[in-house]
NUFI-417188 format. One line per field, with one value per residue: residue number from 1; x, y, z of N, C-alpha, C in turn; residue in three letters. Coordinates in steps of 0.2 Angstrom, whole numbers, plus 5000, padded with zeros to 4 digits. Atoms other than C-alpha are relative to their C-alpha. Layout:
koltor: (NUM_...) .
nX: (X_...) .
nY: (Y_...) .
nZ: (Z_...) .
caX: (X_...) .
caY: (Y_...) .
caZ: (Z_...) .
cX: (X_...) .
cY: (Y_...) .
cZ: (Z_...) .
lovex: (ALA_...) .
END
This chain:
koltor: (1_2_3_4_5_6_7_8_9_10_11_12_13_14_15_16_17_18_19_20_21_22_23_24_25_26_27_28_29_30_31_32_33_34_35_36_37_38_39_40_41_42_43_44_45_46_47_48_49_50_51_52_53_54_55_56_57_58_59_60_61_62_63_64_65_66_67_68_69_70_71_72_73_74_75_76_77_78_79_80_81_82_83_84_85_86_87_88_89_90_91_92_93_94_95_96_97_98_99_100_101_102_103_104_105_106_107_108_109_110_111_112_113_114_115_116_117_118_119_120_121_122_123_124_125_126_127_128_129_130_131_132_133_134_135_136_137_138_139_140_141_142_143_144_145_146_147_148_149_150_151_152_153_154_155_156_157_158_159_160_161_162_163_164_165_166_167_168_169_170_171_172_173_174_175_176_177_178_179_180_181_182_183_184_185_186_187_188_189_190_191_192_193_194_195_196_197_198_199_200_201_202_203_204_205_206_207_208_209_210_211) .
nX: (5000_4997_5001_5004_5008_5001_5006_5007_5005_5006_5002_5006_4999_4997_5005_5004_4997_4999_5006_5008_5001_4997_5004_4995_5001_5005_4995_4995_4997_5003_5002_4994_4995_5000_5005_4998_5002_5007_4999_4999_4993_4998_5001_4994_4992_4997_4999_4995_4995_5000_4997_4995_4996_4999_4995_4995_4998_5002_4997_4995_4998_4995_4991_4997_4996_4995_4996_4997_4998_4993_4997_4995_4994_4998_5005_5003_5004_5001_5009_4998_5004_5008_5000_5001_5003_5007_4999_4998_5006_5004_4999_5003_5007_5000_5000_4997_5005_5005_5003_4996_5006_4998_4992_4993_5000_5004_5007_5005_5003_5000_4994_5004_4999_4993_4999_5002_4994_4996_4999_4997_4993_4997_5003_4996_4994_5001_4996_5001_5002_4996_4994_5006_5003_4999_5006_5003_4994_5001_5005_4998_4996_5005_5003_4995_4995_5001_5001_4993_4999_5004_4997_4997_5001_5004_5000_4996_5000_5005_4999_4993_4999_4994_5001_5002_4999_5004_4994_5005_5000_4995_4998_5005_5006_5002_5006_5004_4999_5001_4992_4991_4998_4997_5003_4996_5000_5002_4993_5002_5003_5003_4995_5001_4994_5002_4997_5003_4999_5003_4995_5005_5003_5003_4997_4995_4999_5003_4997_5005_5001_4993_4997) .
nY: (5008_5004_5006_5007_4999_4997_5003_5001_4998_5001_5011_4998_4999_5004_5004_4997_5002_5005_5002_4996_4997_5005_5005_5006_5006_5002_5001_5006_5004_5008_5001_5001_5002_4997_5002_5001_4993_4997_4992_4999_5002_4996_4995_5001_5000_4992_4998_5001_4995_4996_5000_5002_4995_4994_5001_5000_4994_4994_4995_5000_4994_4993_5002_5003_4993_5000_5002_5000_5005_4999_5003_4999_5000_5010_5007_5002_4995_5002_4995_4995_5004_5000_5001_5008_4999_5001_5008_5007_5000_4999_5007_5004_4999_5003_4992_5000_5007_4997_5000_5009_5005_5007_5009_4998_4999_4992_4996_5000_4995_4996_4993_4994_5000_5001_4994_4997_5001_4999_4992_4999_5001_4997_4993_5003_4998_5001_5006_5009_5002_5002_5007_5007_5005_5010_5003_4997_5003_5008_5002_5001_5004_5006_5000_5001_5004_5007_5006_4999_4995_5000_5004_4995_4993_4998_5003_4994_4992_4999_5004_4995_4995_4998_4995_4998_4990_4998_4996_4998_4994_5002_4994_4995_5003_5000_5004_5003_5008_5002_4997_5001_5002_5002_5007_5007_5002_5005_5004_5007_5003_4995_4998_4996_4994_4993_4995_4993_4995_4999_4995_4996_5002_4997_5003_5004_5005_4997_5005_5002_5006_5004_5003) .
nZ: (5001_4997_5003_4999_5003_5005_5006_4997_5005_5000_5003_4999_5009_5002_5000_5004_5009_5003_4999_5001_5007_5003_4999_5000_4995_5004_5008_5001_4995_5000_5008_5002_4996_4992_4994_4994_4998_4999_4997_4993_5000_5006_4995_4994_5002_5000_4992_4997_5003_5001_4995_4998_5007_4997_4996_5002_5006_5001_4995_5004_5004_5002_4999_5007_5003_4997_4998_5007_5002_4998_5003_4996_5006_5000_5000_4994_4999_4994_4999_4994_4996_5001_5005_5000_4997_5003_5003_4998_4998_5007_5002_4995_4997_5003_5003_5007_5003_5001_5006_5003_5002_4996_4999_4998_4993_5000_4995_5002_5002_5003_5001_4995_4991_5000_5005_4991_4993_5003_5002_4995_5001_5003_4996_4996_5000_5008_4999_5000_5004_5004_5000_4998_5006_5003_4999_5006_5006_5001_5003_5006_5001_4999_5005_5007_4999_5002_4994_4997_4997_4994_4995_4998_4998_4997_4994_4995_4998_4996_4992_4996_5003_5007_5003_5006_5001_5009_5004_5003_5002_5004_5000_5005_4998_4991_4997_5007_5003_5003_5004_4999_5004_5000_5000_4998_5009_4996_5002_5001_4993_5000_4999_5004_5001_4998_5005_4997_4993_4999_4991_4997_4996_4996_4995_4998_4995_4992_4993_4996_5002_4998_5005) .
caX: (4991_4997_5005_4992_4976_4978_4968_4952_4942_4924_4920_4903_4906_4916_4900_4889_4898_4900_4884_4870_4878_4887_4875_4890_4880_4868_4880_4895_4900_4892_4895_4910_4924_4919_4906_4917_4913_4896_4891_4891_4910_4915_4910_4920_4934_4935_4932_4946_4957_4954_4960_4974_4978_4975_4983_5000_5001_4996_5005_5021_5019_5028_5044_5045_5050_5060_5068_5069_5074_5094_5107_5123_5133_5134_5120_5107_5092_5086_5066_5063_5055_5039_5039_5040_5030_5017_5021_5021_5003_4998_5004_4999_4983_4984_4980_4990_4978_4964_4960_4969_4955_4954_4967_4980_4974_4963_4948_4942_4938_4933_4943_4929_4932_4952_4952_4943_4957_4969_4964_4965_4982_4987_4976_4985_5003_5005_5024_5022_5011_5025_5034_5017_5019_5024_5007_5001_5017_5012_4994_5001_5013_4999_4989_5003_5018_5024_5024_5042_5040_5024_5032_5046_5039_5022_5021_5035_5030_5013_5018_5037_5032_5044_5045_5043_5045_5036_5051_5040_5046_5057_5067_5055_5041_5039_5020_5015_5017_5010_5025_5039_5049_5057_5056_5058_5063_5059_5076_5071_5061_5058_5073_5071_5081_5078_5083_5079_5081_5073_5076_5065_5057_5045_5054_5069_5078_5074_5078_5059_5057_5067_5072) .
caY: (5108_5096_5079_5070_5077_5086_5072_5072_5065_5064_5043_5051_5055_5044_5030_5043_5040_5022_5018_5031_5037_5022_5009_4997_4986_4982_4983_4975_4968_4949_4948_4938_4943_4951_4940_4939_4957_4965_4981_4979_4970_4983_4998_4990_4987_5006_5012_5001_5007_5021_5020_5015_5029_5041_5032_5027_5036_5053_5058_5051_5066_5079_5068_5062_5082_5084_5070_5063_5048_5044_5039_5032_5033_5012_5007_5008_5020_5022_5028_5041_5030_5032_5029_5010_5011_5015_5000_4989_4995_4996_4976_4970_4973_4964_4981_4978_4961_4973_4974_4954_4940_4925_4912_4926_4927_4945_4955_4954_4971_4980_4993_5007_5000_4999_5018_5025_5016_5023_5043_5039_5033_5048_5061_5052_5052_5054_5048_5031_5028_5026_5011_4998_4995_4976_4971_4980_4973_4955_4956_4959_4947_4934_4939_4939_4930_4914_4898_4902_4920_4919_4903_4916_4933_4933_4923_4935_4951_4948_4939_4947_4961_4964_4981_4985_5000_5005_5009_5017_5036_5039_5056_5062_5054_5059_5056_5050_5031_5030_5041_5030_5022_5010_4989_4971_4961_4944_4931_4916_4906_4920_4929_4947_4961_4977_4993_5012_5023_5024_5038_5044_5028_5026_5017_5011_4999_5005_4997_4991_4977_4960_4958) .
caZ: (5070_5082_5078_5087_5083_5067_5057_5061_5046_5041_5042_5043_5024_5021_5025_5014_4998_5000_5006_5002_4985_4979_4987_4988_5000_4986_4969_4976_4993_4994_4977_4968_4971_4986_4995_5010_5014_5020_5024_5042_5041_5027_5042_5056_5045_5042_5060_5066_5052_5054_5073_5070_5055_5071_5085_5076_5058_5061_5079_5067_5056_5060_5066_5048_5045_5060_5063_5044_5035_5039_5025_5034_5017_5018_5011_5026_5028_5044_5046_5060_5075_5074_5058_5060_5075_5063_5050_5065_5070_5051_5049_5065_5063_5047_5036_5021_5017_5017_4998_4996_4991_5004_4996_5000_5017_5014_5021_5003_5001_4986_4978_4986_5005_4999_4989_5009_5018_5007_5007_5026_5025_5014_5025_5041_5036_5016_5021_5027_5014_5003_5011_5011_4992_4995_4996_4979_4970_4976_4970_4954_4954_4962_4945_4931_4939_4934_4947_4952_4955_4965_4976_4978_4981_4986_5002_5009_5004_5011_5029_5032_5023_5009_5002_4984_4972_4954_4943_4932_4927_4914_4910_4894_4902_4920_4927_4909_4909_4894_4885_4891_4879_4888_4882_4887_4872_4878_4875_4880_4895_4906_4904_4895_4888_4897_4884_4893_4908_4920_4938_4951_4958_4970_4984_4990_5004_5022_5040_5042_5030_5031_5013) .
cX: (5004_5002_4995_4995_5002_4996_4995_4994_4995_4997_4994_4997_5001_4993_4994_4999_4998_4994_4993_5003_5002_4995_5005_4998_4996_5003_5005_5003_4992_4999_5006_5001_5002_4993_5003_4998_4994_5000_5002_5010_5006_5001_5005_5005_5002_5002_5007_5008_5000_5004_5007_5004_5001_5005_5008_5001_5002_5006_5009_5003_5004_5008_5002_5003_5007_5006_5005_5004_5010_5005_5008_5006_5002_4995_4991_4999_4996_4992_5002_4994_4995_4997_4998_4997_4996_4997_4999_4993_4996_4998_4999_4992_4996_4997_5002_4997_4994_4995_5002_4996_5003_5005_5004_4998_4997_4995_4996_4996_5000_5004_4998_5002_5009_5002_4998_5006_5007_5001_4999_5007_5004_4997_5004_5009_5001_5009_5002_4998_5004_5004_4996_5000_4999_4996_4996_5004_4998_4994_5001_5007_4999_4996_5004_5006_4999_5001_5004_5000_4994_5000_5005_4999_4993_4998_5004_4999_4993_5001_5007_4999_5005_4999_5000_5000_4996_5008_4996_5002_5007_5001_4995_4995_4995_4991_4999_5001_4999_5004_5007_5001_5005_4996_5003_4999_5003_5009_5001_4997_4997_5005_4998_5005_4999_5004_4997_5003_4994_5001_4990_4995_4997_5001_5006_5003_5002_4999_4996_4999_5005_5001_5007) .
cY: (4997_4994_4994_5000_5003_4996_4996_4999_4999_4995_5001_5001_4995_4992_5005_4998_4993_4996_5002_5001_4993_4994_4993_4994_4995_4997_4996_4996_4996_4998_4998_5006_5000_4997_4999_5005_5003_5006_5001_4996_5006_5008_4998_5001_5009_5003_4997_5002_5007_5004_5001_5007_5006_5000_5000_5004_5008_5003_4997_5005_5004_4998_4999_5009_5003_4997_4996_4993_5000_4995_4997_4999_4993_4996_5000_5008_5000_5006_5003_4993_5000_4998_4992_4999_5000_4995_4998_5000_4999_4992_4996_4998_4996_5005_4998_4994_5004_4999_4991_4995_4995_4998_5005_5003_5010_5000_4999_5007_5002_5004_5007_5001_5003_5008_5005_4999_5005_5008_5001_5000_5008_5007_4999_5003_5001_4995_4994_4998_4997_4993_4993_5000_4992_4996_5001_4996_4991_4998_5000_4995_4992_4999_4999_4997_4993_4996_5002_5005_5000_4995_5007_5007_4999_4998_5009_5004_5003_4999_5004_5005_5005_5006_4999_5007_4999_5004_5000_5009_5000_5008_5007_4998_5003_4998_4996_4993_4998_5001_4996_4992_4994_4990_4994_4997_4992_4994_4993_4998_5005_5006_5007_5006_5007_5006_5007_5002_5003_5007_5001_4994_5000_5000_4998_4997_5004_4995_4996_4993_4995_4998_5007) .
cZ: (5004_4998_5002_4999_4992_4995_5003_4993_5001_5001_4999_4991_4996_4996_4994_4993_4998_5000_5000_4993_4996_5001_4999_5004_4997_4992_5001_5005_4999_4995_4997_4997_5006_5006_5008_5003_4999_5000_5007_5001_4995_5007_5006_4999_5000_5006_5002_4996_5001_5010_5000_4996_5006_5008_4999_4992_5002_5007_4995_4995_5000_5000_4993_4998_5006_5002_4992_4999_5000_4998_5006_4994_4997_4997_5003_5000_5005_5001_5006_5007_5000_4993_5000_5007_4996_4996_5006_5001_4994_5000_5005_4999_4991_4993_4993_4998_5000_4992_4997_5000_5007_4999_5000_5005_5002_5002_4993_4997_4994_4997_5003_5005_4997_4998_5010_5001_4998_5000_5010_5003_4998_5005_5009_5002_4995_4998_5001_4996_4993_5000_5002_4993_4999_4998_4993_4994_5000_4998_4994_4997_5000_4990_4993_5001_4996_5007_5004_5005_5004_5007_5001_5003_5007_5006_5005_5000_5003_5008_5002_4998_4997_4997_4993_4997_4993_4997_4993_4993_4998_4997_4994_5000_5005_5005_4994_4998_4994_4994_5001_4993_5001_4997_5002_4995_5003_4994_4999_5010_5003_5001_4995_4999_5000_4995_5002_5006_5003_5008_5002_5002_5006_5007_5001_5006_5006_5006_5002_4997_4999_4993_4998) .
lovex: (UNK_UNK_UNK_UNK_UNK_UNK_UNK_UNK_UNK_UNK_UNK_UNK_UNK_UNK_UNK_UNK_UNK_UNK_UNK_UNK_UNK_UNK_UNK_UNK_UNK_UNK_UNK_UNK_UNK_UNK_UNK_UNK_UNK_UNK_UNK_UNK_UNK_UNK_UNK_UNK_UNK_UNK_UNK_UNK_UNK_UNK_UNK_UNK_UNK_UNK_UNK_UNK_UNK_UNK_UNK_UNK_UNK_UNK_UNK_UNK_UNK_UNK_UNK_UNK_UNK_UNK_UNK_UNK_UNK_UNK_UNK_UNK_UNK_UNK_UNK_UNK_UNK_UNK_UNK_UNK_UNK_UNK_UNK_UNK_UNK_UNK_UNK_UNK_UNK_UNK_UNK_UNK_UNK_UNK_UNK_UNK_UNK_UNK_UNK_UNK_UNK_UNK_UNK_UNK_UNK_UNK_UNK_UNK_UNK_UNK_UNK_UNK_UNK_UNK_UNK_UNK_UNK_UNK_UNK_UNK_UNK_UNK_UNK_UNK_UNK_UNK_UNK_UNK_UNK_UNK_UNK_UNK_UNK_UNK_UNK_UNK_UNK_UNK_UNK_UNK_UNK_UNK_UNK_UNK_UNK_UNK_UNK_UNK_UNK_UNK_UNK_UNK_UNK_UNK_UNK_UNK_UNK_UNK_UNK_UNK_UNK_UNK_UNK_UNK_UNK_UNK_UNK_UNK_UNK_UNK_UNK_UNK_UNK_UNK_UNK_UNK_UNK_UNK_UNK_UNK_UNK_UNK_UNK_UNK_UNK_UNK_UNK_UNK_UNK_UNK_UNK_UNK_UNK_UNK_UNK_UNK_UNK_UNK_UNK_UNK_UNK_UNK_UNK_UNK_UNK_UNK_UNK_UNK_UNK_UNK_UNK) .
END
């Protein structure tokens, strides 16, 4: 396995699924929520994703074991170079709005197109793919936020691309979200009163994003 060829997937498959077994061109691209997106816009989108996951992710791979993420005891985690090389090519290319509706400046995709790009991602580099939640955490924030915290977060975590983490996993819990026993016990306004423990979060503060 080399780190510049080693991921070579199927697209050929890939279009198989989405478009002869799924029939996604038919059931749900052009269709609120997703009329932005065609079949033939839907296929490009992957192709050029797909480029990028093998120009800049993939020959990243192996440095993420050789050369390795770099605490300096202060504070400051410093990615292995390439590593943001491949964020820069992911977020240049406007990648992280992929699955994001119009009014947040999205491609509109579906969750099928977006579930593809994603098992490219993970087939690519499966590391980098941990430090492009900001984008996930703002759809969610766009959807259930209050006024404040979507004037505050979501602008920046799509456009400067803001990190984000799932603080999720809890010690007599571990994958099992729906075991955890932690609660918000609501105090006043939007103010709430967190009560559990939680470890093992999914991300932390890293040298690429500006918050």
């Amino acid at each position: 396995m080399t780190t510049v060829n080693h991921y070579r997937p199927n697209l050929r498959d890939t279009f198989f699924q989405l478009f002869e077994v799924l029939e996604i061109q038919s059931s749900v691209l052009g269709k609120a929520p997703f009329d932005s997106m065609d079949e033939d816009s839907a296929r490009a989108a992957l192709e050029s994703f797909l480029e990028v996951m093998q120009s800049a992710w993939a020959p990243a791979f192996a440095e993420g074991d050789r050369v390795g993420a770099k605490f300096d005891g202060k504070g400051n985690v410093t990615l292995p170079p390439g590593f943001n090389k491949a964020l820069d090519a992911y977020y240049a290319g406007g990648w992280n709005k992929l699955e994001l509706p119009e009014n947040l400046g999205g491609f509109g995709a579906p969750p099928t197109v977006q579930w593809a790009a994603f098992e490219m991602m993970a087939g690519a580099n499966p590391s980098v793919t941990f430090y492009i939640l900001g984008t996930m955490m703002a759809k969610i924030i766009d959807q259930f936020g209050t006024p404040a915290q979507k004037q505050r977060y979501v602008k920046p975590m799509l456009d400067q691309h803001w990190g984000a983490t799932m603080v999720l996993t809890e010690p007599g819990a571990g994958s099992d979200v729906g075991a955890g026993t932690t609660k918000a016990t609501h105090v006043a306004g939007d103010e709430y009163l967190l009560d559990g423990v939680k470890r093992f979060i999914t991300n932390g503060d890293f040298d690429h994003p500006k918050n």
